[in-house]
C-alpha positions in Angstrom: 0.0 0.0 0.0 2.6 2.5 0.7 4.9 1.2 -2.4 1.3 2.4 -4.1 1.3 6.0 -2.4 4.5 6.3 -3.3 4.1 5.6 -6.9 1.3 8.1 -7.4 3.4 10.6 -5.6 5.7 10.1 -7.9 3.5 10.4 -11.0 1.6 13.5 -9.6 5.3 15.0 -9.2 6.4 14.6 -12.9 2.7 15.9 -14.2 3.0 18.7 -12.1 7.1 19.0 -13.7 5.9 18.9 -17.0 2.6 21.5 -16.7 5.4 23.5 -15.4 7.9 23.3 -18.2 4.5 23.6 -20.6 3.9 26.6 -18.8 7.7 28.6 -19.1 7.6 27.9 -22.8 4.1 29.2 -23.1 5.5 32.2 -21.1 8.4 32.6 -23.6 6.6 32.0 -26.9 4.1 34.7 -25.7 6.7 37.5 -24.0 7.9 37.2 -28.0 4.9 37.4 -29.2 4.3 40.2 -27.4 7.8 42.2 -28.0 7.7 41.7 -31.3 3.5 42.9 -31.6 4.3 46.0 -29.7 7.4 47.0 -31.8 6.7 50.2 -33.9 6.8 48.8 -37.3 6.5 52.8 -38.7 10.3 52.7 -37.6 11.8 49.8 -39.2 13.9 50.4 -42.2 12.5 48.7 -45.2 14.6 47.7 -48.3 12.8 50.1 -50.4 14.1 52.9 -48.8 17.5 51.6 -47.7 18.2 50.6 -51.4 17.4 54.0 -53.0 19.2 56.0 -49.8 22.1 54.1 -50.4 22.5 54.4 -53.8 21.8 58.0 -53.8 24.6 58.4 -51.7 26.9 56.9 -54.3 25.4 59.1 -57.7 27.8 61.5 -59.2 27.0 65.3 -58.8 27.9 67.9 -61.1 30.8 69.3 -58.3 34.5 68.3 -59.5 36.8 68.3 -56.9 40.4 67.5 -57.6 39.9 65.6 -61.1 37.1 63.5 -60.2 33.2 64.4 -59.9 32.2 64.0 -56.2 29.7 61.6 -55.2 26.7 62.7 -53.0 28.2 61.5 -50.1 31.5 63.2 -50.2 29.2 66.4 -51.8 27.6 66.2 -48.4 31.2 66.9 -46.3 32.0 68.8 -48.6 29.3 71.1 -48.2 29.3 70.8 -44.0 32.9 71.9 -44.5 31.7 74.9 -46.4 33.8 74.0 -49.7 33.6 75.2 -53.5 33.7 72.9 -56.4 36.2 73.9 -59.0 33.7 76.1 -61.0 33.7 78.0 -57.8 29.8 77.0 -57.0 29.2 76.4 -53.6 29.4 72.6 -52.7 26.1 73.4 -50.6 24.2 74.9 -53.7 25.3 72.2 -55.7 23.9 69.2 -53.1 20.8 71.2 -52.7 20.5 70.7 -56.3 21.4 67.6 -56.8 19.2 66.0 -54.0 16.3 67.3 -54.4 16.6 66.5 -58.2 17.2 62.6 -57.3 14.4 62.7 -54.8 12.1 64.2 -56.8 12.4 61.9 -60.1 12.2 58.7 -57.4 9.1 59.3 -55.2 5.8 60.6 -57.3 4.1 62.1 -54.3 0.6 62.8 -54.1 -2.8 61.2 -53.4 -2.9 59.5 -56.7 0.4 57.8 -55.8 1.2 55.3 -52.9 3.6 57.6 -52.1 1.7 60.2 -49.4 4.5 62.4 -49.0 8.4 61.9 -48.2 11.5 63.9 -45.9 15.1 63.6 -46.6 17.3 65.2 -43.9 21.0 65.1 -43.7 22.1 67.0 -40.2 25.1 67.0 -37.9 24.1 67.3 -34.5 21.8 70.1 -34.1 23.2 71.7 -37.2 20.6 70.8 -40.7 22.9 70.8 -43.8 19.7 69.7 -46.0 16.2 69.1 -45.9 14.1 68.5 -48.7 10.1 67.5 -47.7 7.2 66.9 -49.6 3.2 66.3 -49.0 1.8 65.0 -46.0 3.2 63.0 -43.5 0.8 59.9 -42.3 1.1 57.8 -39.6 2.6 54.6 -41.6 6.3 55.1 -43.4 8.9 53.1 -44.4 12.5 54.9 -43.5 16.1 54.6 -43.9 19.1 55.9 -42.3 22.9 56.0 -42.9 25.7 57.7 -40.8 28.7 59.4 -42.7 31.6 59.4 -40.3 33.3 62.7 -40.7 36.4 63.1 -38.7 35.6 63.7 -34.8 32.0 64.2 -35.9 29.1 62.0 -37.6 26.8 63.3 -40.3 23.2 61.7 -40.2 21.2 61.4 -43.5 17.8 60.2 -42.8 14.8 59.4 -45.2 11.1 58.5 -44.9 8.6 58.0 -47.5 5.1 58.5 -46.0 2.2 55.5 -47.4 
């Protein structure tokens, strides 16, 4: 009788074990759940943007510098450094240019288009070196971001396009 007791003892010991290992994985699979739910999705980069951030970066202004045309990205410290191209405009006028050129050819903004409105910023700090907006901004965007390290300081370009 007591080898019995015993047996059931043991039995009701491993149930209660394994509703207790049920229950921690339960707990993790919905603390993920959860996290990952309650993540503003507004804020994470997509590839759309990335792509067309990153490769606006690389096009070739109009500025020559040295014997080579500069690329927006190096147009950008140029123009935070206050520089001339060699035709003596200012590298600042020229990226102006240049940007808001790209960023108007690539995102048709209106409410005919997907596109609800878009905002390209490029700042160091608290200083803005560009900012080029356009339309309305909604609460649902898909956004990009790169960092241009510039000596002691870093230059932020950031982009959202508005849906």
């Amino acid at each position: 009788m007591e080898e019995e007791i015993n047996m059931t003892n043991k039995k009701a010991q491993e149930e209660i074990v394994g509703f207790a290992v049920i229950v921690i994985i339960v707990s993790i699979i919905l603390v993920f759940f959860l996290i990952f739910s309650l993540s503003d999705k507004s804020e994470a980069e997509s590839y759309e943007a990335k792509s067309w951030l990153m490769s606006s970066l690389q096009y070739t202004s109009s500025c020559i510098s040295g014997y080579e045309n500069l690329p927006v990205q190096n147009l950008i410290i140029a123009c935070y450094r206050q520089e001339k191209c060699q035709d003596e405009k200012e590298a600042c006028s020229v990226l102006n240019d240049t940007l808001k050129g790209i960023v108007d050819e690539s995102w048709q903004v209106g409410e005919e288009f997907p596109v609800k409105g878009y905002k390209l910023e490029i700042s160091s700090g608290d200083e803005q070196i560009f900012l080029a907006e356009k339309g309305n901004y909604t609460g649902s965007y898909k956004g990009a971001q790169q960092v241009i390290p510039e000596g002691a300081i870093s230059i932020q370009v950031l982009f959202r396009a508005y849906y």
